[in-house]
ZALORO-953649 format. One record per residue (C-alpha): residue in three letters; x, y, z. Coordinates in nm, 2 decimals, always signed. Layout:
<atom resn="ALA" c1="X" c2="Y" c3="Z"/>
...
***
This chain:
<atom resn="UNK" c1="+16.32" c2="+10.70" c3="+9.26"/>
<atom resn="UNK" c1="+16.31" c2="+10.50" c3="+8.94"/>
<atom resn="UNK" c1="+16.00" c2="+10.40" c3="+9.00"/>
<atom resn="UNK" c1="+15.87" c2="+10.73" c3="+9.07"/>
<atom resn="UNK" c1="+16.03" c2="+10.86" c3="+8.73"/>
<atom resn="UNK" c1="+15.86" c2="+10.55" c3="+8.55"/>
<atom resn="UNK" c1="+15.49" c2="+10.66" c3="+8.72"/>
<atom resn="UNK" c1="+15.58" c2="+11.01" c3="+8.61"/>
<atom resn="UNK" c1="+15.69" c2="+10.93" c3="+8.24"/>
<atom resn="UNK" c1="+15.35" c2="+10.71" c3="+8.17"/>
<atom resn="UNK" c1="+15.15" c2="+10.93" c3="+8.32"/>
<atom resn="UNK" c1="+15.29" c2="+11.16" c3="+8.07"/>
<atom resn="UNK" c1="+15.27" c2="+10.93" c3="+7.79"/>
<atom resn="UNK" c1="+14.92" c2="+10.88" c3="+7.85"/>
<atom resn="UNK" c1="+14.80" c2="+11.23" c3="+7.87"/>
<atom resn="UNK" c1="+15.00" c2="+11.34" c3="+7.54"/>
<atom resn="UNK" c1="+14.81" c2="+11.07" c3="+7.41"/>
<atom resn="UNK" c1="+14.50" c2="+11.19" c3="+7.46"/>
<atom resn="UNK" c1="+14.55" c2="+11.53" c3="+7.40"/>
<atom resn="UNK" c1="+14.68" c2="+11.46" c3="+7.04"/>
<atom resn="UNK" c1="+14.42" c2="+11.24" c3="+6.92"/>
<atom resn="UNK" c1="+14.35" c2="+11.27" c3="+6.54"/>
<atom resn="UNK" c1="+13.95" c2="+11.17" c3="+6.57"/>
<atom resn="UNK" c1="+13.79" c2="+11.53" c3="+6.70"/>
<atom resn="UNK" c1="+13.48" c2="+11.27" c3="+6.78"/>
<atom resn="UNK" c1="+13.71" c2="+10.99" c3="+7.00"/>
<atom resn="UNK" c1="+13.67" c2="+10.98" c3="+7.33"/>
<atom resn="UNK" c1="+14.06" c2="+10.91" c3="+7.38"/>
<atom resn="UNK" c1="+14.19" c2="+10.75" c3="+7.62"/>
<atom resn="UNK" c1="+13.91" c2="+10.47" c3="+7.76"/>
<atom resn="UNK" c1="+14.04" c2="+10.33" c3="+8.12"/>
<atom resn="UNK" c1="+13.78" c2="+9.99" c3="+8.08"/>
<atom resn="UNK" c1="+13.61" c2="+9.99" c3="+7.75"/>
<atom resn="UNK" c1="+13.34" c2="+9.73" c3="+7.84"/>
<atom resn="UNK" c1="+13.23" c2="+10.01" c3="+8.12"/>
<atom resn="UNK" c1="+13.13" c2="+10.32" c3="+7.85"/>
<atom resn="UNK" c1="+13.02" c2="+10.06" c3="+7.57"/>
<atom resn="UNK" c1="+12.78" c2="+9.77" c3="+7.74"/>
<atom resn="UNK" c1="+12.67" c2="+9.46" c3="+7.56"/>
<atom resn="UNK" c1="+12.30" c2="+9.43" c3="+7.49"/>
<atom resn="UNK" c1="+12.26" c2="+9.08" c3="+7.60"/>
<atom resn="UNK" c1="+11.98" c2="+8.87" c3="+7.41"/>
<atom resn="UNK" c1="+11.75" c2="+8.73" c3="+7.73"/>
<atom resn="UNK" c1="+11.86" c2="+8.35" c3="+7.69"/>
<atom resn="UNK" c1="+12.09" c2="+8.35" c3="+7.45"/>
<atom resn="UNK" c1="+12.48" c2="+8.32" c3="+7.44"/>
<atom resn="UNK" c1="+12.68" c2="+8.60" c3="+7.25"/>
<atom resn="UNK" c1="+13.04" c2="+8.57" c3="+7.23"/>
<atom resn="UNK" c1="+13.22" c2="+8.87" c3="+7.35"/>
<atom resn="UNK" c1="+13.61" c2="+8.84" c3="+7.33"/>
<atom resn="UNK" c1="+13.58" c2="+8.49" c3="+7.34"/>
<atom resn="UNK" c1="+13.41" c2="+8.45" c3="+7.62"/>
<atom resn="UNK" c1="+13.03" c2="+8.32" c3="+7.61"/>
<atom resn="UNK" c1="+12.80" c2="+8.53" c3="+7.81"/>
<atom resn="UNK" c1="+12.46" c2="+8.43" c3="+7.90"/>
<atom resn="UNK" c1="+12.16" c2="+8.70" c3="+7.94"/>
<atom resn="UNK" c1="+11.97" c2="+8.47" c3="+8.13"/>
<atom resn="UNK" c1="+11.95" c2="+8.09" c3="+8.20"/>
<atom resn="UNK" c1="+11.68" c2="+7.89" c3="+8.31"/>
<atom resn="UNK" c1="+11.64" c2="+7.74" c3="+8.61"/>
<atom resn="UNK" c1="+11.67" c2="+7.35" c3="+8.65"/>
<atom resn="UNK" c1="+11.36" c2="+7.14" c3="+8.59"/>
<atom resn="UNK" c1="+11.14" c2="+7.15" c3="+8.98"/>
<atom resn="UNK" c1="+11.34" c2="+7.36" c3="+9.11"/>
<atom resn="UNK" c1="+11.17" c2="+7.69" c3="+9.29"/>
<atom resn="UNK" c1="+11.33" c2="+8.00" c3="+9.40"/>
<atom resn="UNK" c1="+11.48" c2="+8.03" c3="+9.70"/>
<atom resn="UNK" c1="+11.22" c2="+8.12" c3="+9.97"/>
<atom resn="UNK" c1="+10.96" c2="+8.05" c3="+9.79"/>
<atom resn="UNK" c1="+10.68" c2="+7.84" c3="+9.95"/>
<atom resn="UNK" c1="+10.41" c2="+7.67" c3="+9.67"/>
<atom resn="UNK" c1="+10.01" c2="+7.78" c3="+9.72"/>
<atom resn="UNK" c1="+9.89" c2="+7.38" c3="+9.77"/>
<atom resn="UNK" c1="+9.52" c2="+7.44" c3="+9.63"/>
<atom resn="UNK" c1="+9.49" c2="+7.44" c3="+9.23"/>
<atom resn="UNK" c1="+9.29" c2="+7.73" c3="+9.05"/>
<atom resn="UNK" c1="+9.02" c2="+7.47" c3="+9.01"/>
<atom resn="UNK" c1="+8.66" c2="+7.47" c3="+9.22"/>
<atom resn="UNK" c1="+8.82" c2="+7.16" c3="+9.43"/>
<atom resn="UNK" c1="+9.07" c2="+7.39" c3="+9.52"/>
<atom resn="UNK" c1="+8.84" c2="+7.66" c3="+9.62"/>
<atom resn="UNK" c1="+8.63" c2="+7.41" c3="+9.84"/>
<atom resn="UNK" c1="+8.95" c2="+7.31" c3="+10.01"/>
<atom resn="UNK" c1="+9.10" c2="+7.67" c3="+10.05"/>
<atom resn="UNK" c1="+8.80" c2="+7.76" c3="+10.23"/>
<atom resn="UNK" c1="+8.81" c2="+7.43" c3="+10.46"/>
<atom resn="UNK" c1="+9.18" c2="+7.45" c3="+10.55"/>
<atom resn="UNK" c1="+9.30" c2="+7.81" c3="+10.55"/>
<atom resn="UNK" c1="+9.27" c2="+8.04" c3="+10.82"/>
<atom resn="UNK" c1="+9.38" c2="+8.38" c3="+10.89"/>
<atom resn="UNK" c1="+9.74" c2="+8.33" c3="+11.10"/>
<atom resn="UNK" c1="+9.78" c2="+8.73" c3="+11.12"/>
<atom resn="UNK" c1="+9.69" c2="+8.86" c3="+11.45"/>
<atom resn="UNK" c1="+9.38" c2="+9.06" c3="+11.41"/>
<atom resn="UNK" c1="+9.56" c2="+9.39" c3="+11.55"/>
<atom resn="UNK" c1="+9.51" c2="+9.76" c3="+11.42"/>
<atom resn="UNK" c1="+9.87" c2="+9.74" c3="+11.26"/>
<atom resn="UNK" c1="+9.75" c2="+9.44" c3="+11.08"/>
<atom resn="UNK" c1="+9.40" c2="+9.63" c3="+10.96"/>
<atom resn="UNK" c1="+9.57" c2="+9.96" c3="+10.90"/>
<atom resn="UNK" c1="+9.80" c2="+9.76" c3="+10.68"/>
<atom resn="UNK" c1="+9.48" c2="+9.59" c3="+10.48"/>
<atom resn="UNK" c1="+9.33" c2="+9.95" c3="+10.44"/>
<atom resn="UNK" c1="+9.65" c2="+10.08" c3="+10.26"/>
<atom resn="UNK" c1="+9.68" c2="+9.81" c3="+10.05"/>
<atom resn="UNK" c1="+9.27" c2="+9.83" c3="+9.99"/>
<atom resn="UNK" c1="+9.27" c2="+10.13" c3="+9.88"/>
<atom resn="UNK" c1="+9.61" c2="+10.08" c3="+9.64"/>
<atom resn="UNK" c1="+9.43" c2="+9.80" c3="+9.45"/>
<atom resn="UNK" c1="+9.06" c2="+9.73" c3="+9.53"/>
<atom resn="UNK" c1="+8.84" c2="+10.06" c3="+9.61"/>
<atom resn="UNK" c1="+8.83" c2="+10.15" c3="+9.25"/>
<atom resn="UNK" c1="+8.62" c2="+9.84" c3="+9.18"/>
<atom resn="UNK" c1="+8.47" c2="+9.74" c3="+9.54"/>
<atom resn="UNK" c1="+8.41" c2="+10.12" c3="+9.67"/>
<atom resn="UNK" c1="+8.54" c2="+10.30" c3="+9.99"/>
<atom resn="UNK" c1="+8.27" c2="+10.08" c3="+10.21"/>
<atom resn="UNK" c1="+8.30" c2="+9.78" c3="+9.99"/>
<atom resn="UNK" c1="+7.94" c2="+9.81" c3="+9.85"/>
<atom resn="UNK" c1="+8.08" c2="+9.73" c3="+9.50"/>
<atom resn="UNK" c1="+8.05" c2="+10.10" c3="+9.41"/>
<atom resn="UNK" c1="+8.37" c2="+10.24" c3="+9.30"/>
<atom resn="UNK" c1="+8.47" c2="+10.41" c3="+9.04"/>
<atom resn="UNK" c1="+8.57" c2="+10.15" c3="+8.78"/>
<atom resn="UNK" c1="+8.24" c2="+9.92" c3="+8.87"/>
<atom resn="UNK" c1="+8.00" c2="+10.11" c3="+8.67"/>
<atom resn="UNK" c1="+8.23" c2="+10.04" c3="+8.36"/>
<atom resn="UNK" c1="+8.21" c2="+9.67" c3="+8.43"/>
<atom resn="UNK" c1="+7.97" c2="+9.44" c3="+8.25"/>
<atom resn="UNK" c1="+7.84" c2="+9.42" c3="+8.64"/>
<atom resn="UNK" c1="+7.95" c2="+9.60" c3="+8.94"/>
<atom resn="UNK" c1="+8.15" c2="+9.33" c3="+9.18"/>
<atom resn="UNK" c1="+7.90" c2="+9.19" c3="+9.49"/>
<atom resn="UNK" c1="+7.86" c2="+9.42" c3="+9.80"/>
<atom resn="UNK" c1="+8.08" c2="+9.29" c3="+10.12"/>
<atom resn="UNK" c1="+7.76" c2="+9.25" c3="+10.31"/>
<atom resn="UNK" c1="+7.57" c2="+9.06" c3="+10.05"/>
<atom resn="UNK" c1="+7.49" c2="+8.69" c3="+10.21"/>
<atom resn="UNK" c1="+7.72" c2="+8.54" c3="+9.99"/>
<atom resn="UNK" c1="+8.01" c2="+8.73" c3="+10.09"/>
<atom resn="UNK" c1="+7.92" c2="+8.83" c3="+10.46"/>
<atom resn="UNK" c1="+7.96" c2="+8.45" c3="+10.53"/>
<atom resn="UNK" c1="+8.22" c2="+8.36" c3="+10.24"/>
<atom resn="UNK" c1="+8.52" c2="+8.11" c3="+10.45"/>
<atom resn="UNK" c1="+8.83" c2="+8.34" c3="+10.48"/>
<atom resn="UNK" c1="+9.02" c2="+8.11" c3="+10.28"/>
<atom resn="UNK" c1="+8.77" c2="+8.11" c3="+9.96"/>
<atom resn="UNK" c1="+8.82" c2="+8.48" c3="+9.98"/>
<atom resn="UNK" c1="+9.24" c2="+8.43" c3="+10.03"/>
<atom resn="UNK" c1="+9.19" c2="+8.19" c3="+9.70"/>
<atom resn="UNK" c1="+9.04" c2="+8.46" c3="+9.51"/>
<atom resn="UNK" c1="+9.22" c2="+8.72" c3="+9.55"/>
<atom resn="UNK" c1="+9.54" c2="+8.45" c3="+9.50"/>
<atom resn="UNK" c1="+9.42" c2="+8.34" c3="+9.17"/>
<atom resn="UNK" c1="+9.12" c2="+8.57" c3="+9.07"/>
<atom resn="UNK" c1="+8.77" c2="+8.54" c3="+9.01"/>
<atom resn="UNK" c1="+8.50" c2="+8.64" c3="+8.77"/>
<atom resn="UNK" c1="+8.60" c2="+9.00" c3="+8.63"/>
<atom resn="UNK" c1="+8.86" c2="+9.02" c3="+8.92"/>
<atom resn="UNK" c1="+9.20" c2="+8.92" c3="+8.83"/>
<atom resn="UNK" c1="+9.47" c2="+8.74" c3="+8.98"/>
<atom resn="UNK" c1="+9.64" c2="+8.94" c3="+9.28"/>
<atom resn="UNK" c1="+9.93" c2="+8.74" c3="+9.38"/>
<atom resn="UNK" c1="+10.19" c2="+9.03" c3="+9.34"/>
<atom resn="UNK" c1="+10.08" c2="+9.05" c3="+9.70"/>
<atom resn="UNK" c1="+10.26" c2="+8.85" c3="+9.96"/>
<atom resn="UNK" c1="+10.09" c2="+8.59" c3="+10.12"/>
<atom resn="UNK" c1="+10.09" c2="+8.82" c3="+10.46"/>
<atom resn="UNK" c1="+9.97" c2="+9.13" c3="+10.26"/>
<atom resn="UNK" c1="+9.64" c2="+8.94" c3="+10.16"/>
<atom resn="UNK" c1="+9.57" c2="+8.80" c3="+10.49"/>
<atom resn="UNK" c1="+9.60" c2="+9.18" c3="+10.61"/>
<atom resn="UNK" c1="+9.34" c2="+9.23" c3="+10.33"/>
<atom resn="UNK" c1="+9.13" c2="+9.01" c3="+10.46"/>
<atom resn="UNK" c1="+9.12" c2="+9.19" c3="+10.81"/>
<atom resn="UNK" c1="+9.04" c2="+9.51" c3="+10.66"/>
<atom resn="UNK" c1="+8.74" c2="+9.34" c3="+10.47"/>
<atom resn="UNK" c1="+8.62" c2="+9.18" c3="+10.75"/>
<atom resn="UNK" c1="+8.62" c2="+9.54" c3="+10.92"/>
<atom resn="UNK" c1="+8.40" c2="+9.68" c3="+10.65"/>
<atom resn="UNK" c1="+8.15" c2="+9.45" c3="+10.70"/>
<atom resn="UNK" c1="+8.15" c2="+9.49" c3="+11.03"/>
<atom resn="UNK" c1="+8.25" c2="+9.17" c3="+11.20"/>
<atom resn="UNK" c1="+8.37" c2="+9.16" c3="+11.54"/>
<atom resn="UNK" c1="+8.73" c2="+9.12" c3="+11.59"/>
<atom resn="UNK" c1="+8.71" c2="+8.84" c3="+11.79"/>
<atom resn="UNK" c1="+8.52" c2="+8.64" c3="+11.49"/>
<atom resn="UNK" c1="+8.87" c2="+8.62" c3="+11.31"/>
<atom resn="UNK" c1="+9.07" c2="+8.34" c3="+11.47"/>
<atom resn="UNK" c1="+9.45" c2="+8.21" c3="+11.41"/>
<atom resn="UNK" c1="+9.51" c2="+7.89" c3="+11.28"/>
<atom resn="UNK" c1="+9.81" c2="+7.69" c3="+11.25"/>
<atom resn="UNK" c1="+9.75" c2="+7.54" c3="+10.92"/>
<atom resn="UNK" c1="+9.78" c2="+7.88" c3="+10.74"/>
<atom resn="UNK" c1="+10.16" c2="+7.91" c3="+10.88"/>
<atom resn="UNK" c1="+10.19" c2="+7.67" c3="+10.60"/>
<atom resn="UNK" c1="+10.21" c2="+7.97" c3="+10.38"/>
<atom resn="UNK" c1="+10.37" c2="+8.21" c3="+10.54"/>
<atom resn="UNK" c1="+10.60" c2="+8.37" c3="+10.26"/>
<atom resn="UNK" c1="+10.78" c2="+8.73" c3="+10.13"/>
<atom resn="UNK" c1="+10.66" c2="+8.97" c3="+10.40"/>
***
């Protein structure tokens, strides 16, 4: 009962509290302060709230990388493209889920520059101090699968880097490019050295 009475009275206390507050403007009454008034934290630096250091951010330990993450093991250098193109292979399955996938992310981020066929025709090209090479040019009909997973990884020419894209969302790419130029499905082999970079799906 006491404690009933007790609940009752500061309940009371706390209400009559806020109903005769002075400041027309004050909120009364705040259950957790740090809730309704947050601290703009400086991105890695400490401010001292309370007494107590908060960090915005902190850097992560020297060769360290995040969890998950698997490293791209060819450089942004022409060695590294020779290699990419000698080493990497397609591991995705050339399925129509995999080439549907390729066409929505085609046309997300490359038909305004390569066109709806890929004939280097969309509608960004003609802005460009020269429209990007035609899929079924020589030189990219036969271009290794893994020169073309290097570019879009790191860029080339006018085209910048694409590596927002997981590592399984450019391969599907790939298979959607190799449909517009009209490659047989059966030209697009699996091999185990491009597990190596399976990452973020």
């Amino acid at each position: 009962m006491k404690k009933i009475k007790f609940i009752i009275l500061s309940a009371g206390v706390i209400l009559l509290s806020a109903c005769t507050k002075k400041d027309p403007n004050s909120p009364g009454f705040e259950y957790m302060p740090d809730m309704y008034r947050a601290v703009g934290l400086e991105y890695y630096h400490a401010i001292e709230v309370d007494g107590d250091t908060i960090w915005g951010a902190q850097l992560p330990p020297k060769n360290t990388i995040a969890r998950g993450y698997k490293p791209y093991p060819y450089p942004n250098t022409p060695e590294g493209y020779e290699l990419a193109g000698q080493n990497l292979k397609n591991p995705l399955e050339n399925s129509e889920e995999n080439i549907k996938k390729g066409e929505e992310l085609y046309t997300k981020y490359c038909i305004h520059c390569h066109g709806a066929s890929g004939q280097g025709d969309g509608k960004v090209a003609g802005k460009l101090p020269g429209p990007p090479p035609p899929y079924t040019s020589a030189a990219i009909l036969n271009l290794p699968e893994g020169k073309m997973f290097h570019s879009i990884t790191y860029g080339k020419g006018l085209m910048g880097s694409h590596n927002f894209l997981s590592v399984n969302e450019r391969w599907a790419l790939i298979l959607y490019i190799h449909k517009l130029q009209g490659k047989d499905k059966t030209e697009t082999k699996q091999d185990s050295t491009a597990s190596k970079l399976t990452a973020k799906k």
